[in-house]
N, C-alpha and C positions, 0 to 999 in steps of 0.2 A: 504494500500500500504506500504510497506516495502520501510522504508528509508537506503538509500546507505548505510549513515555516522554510522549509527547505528551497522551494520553486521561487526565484527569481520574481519578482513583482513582473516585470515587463512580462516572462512565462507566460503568469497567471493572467493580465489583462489578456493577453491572446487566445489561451482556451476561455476565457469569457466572452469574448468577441465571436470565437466559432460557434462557441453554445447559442449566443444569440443568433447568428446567420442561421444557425439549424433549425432552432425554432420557430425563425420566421418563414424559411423553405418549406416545413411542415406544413405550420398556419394555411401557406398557402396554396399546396398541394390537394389533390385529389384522392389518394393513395400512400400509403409508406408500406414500401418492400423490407421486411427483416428480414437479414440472411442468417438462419438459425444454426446451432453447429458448432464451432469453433470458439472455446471458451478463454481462445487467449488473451482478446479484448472484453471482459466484463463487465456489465453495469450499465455502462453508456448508451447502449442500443434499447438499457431495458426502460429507461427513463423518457428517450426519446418515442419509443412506442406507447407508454404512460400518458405522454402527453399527447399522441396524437389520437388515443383512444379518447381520454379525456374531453376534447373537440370534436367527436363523433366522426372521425377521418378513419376509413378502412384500414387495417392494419392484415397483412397480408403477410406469414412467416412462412418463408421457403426453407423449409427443413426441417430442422428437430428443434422441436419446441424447448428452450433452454431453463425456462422462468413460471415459475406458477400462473403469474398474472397474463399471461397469454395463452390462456383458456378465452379472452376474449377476443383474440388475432382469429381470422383464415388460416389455417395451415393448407399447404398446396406440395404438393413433393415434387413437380416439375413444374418447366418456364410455363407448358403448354397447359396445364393444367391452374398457374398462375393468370397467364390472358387471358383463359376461361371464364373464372373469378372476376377479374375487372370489369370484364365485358360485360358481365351477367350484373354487377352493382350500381 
């Protein structure tokens, strides 16, 4: 785990800045694709999916479900089966 105190002030304004971009890419999105699976980036996918459930924005997880709270995602095991999904909402 990454300590706060540690990260550089400038760092931290920058993943503040992304978070922000991200959040408003969502906001203004149709859709969010999670790519499920690979747990070496943790947490951050699961927040940003939080939020766009939150906003009633499809949440769409291509793969293995990683996170309890995405019992309220799509799950889709292919791209083709992901289009499907979209198309149909």
């Amino acid at each position: 785990m990454v300590n706060r105190e540690e990260i550089p002030l400038t760092q931290g304004l920058v993943w503040k800045q992304r978070a922000v971009r991200n959040f408003h890419c969502i906001r203004d999105s149709d859709c969010l694709v999670l790519i499920g699976g690979n747990e070496r980036y943790p947490g951050g996918k699961y927040v940003e999916a939080g939020y766009a459930i939150a906003r009633d924005i499809p949440v769409y997880n291509l793969g293995e479900f990683g996170n309890g709270m995405m019992c309220f995602a799509t799950r889709v095991q292919t791209l083709e089966d992901l289009l499907k999904a979209i198309a149909s909402n």
